[in-house]
SERO-4910 file (N, C-alpha, C, O; in steps of 0.05 Angstrom, whole numbers):
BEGIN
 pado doro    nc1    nc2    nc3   cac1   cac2   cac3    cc1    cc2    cc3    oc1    oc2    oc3
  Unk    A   -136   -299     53   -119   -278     63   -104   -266     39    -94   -279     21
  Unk    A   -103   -239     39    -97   -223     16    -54   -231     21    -38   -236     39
  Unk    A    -53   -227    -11    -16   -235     -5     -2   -211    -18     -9   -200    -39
  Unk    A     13   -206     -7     35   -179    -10     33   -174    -41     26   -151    -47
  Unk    A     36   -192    -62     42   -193    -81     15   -178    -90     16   -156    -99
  Unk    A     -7   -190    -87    -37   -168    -95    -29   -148    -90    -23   -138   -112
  Unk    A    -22   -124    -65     -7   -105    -45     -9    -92    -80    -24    -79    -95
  Unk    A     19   -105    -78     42    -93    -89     40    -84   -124     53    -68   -138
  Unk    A      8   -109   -133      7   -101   -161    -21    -77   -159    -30    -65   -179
  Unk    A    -32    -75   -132    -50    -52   -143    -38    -27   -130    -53     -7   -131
  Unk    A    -25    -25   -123     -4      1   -117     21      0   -129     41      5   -115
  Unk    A     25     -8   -158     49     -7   -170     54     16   -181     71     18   -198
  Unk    A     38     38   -172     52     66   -184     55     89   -159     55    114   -161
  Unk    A     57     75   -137     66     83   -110     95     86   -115    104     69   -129
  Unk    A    111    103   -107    135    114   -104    142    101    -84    127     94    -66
  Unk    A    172     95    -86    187     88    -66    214    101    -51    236     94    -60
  Unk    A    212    119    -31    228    135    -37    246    121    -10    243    108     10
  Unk    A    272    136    -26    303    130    -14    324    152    -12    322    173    -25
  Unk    A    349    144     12    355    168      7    381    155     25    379    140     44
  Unk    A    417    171      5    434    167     23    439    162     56    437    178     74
  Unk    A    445    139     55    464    149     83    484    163     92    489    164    116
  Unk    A    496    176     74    501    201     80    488    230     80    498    251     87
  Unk    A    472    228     73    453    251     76    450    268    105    466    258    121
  Unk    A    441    284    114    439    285    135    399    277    158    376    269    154
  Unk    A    409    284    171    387    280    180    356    301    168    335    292    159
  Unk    A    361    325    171    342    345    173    338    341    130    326    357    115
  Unk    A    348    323    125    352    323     97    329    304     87    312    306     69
  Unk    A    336    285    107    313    265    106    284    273    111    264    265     98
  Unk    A    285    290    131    261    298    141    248    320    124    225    327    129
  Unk    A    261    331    107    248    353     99    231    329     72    207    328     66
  Unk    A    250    315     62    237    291     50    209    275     48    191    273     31
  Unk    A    214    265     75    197    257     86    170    275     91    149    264     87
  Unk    A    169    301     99    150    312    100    141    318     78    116    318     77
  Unk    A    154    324     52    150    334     25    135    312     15    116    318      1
  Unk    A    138    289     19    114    256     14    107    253     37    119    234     46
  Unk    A     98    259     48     79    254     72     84    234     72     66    219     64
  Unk    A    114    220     81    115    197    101    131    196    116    150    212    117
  Unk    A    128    169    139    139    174    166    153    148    168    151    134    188
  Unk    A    168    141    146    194    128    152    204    126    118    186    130    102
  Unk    A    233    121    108    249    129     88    270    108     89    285    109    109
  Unk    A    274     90     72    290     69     62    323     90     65    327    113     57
  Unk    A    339     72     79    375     90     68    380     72     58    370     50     63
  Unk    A    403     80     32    408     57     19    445     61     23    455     72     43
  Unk    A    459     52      2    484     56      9    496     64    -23    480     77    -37
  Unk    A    508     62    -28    518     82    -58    523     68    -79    536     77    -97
  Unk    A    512     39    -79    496     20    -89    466      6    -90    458    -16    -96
  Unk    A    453     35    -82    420     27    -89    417     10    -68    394      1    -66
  Unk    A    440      1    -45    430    -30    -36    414    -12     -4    420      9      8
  Unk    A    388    -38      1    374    -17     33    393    -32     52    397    -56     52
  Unk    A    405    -10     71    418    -19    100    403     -7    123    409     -9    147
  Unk    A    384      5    114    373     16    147    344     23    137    332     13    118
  Unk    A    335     47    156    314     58    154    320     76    174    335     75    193
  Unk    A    296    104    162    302    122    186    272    132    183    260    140    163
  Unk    A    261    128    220    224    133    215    232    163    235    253    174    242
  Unk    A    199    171    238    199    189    256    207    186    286    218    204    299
  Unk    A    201    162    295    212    145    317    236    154    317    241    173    332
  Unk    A    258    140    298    290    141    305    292    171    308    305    178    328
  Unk    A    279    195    290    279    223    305    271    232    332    283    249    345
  Unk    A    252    220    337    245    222    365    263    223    388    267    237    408
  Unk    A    274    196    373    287    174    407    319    187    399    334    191    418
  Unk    A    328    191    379    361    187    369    377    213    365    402    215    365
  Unk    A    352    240    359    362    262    358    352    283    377    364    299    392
  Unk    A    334    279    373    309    297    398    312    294    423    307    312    438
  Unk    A    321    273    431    329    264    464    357    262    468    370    262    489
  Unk    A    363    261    448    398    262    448    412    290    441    435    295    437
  Unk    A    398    300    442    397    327    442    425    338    417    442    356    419
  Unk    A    420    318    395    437    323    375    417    344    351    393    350    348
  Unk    A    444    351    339    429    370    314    415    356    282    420    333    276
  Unk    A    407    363    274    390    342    249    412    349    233    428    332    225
  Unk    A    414    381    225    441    393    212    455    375    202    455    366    179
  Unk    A    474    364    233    499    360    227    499    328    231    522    318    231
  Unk    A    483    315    234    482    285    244    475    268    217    454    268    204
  Unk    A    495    256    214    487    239    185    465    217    194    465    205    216
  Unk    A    445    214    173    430    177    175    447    162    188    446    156    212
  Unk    A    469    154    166    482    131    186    489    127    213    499    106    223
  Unk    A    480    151    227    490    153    261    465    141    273    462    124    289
  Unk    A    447    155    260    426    149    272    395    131    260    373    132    271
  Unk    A    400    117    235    387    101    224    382     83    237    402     77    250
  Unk    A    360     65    241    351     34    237    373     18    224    374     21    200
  Unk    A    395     -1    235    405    -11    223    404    -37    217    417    -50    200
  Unk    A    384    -48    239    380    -79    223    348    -81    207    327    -86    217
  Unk    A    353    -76    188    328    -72    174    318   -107    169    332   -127    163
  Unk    A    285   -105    174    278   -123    181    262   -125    146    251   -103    142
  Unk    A    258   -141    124    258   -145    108    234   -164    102    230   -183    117
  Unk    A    210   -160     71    202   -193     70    202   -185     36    207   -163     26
  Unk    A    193   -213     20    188   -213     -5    159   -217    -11    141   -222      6
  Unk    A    156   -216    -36    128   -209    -43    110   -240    -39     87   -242    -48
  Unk    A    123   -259    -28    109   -281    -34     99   -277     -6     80   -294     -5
  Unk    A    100   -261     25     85   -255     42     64   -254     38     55   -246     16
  Unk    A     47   -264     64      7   -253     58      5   -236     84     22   -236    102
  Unk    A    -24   -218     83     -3   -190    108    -21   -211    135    -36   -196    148
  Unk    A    -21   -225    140    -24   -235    166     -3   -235    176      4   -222    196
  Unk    A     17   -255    158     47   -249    164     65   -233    168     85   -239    180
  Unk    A     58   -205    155     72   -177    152     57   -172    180     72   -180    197
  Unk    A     30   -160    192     20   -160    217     36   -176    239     40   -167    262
  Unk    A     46   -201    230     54   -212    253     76   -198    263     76   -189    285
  Unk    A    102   -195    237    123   -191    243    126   -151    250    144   -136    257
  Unk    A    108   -148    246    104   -123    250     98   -114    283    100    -92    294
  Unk    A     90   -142    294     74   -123    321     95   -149    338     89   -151    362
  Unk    A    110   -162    332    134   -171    354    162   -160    349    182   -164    362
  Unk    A    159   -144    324    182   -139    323    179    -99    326    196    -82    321
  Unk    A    153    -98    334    146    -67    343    154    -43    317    162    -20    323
  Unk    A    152    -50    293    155    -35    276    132    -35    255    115    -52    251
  Unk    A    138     -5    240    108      6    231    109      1    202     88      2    189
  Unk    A    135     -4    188    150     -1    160    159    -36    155    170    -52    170
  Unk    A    148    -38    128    167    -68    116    176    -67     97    161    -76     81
  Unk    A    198    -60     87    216    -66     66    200    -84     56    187    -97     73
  Unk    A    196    -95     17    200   -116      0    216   -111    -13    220    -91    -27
  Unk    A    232   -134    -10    261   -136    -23    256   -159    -31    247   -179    -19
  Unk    A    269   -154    -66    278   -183    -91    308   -172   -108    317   -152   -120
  Unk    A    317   -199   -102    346   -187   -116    362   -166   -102    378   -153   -116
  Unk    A    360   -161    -76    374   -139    -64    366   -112    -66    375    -91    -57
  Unk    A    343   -116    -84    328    -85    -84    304    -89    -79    293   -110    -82
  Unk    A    292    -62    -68    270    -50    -61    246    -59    -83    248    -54   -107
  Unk    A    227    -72    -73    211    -68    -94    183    -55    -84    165    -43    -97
  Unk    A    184    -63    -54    156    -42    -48    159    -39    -14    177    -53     -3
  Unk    A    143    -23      2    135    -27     29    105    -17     35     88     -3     23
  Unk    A    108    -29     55     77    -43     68     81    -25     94    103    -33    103
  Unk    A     74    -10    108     63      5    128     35     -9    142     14    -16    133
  Unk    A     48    -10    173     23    -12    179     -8     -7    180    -27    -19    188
  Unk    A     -3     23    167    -29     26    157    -43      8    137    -67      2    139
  Unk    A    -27      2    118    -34      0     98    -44    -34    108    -62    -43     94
  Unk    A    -35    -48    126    -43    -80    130    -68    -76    153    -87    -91    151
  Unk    A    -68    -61    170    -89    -50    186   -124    -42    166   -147    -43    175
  Unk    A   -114    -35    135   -139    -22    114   -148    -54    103   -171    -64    100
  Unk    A   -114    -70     94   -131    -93     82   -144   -116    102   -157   -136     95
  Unk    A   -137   -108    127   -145   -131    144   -177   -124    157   -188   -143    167
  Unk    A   -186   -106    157   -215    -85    155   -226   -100    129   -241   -118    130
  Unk    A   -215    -88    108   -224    -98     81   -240   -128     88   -263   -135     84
  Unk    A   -218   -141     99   -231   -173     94   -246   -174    107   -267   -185     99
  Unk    A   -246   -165    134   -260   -177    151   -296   -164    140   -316   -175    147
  Unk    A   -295   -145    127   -315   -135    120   -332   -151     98   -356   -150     97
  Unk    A   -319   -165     82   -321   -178     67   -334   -215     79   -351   -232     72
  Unk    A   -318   -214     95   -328   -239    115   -359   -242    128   -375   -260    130
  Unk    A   -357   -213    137   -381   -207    155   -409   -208    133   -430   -221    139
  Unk    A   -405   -193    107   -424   -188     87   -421   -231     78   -441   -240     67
  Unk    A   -408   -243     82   -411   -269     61   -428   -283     84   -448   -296     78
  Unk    A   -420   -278    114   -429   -299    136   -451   -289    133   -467   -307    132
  Unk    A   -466   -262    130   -497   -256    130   -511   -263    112   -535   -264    116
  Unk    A   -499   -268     88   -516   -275     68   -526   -307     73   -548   -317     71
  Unk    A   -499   -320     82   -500   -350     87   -529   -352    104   -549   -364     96
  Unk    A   -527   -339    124   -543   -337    159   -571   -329    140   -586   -349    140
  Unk    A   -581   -312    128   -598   -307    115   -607   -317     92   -627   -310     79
  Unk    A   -589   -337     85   -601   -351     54   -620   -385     68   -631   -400     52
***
C-alpha cells in the first residue's frame, strides 16, 4: 500500500494554497477557481490551518442561506474542525477517514504547518494505480 509520504515526495512541487480567515468569501472563490480547486486551507495570521472552506461549505452555508459571498467572511462560514493527518499515513487510511468522515480534502500537517493535501481524487488515482498493478502481477503469476 502506497504511504502519504511517497504522495507527497512525487508531487512536491504542487502548490498549496491558503488564504485568510478574514478574507471574504467570494475572495476565496475567485481563488479557488483561478487553481482549479474545490477546497482552500484558512489559516489564521499565524500561517496556523483552522478550517477549510470547499465548494460544499458554499453550497450548504451561503447559497442556501441565502447570504452574500461579498460580505460574509471565511470564518462565518468555514469548516471548522479540520480533520488532519501526517505524512507517515498510507492512503487506505486517508480513504478510510475520508469516506466516514464524508470529506473530499486532507490536510498534512507537521509542526503545525501545512505540508501537503491529498484529495480524494488523488487516493481514488493511487488506489486504481495498485490495483492495476496487482491484476498485471496475479496474471503473470496465473500464466507463469
Amino acid at each position: 500500500m502506497t504511504r502519504l509520504e511517497d504522495f507527497l515526495k512525487l508531487n512536491r512541487n504542487r502548490k498549496i494554497w491558503t488564504i485568510s480567515k478574514n478574507q471574504s468569501v467570494i475572495q476565496a472563490l475567485i481563488l479557488m477557481s483561478e487553481k482549479n480547486i474545490g477546497a482552500i486551507i484558512v489559516v489564521d495570521t499565524n500561517d496556523f490551518p483552522i478550517g477549510i472552506f470547499s465548494e460544499r461549505d458554499y453550497a450548504r452555508k451561503i447559497i442556501l442561506k441565502g447570504k452574500s459571498s461579498k460580505d460574509t467572511l471565511l470564518d462565518e462560514v468555514m469548516t471548522k474542525k479540520l480533520i488532519t493527518i501526517t505524512r507517515d499515513y498510507k492512503i487506505d487510511q486517508c480513504m478510510k477517514i475520508m469516506n466516514e468522515k464524508r470529506i473530499r480534502h486532507l490536510p498534512v500537517v507537521e509542526n503545525k504547518k501545512i505540508v501537503g493535501i491529498i484529495s480524494i481524487r488523488d487516493v481514488l488515482k493511487i488506489m486504481i494505480e495498485e490495483q492495476k498493478e496487482l491484476i498485471n502481477d496475479l496474471q503473470k503469476f496465473i500464466t507463469s
